[in-house]
N, C-alpha and C positions, 0 to 999 in steps of 0.2 A: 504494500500500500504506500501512495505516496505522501511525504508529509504536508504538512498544510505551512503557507509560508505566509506572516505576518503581514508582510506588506499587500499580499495582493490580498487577504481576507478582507484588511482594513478599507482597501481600495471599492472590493464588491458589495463590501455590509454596513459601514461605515456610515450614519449619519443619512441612509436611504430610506423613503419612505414612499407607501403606492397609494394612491386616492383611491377612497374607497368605490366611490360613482366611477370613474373614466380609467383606471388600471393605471394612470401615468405614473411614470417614477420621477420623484425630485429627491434634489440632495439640501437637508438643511439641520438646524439644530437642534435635537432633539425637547430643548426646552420653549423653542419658540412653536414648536409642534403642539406640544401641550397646552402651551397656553390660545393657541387659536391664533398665533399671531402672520401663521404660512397659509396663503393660499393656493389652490392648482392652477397653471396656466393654461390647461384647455379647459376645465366646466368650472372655474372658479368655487368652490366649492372649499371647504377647512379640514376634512374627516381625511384622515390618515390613519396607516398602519405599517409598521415598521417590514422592511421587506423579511420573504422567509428563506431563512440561511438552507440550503441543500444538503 
């Protein structure tokens, strides 16, 4: 099995988040996510969930 390497984990999983309405993926920070403060740029919409690690 191969190992898993820091960098590209951080790269893939890091601070990504999918709208829950439109599947788009954004990168931001995880506390302005909570606080409602990200919007999505195609249906505008605030409801996020943190992408899921493989």
């Amino acid at each position: 099995m191969a190992t898993k390497i820091p960098a590209t984990h951080a790269r893939l999983y890091k601070n990504i988040f999918v709208c829950k309405n439109c599947k788009s993926k954004i990168r931001s920070d995880p506390r302005k996510v909570l606080e409602g403060k990200v919007r999505c740029r195609k249906c505008q919409k605030k409801v996020f969930r943190p992408i899921r690690k493989k």
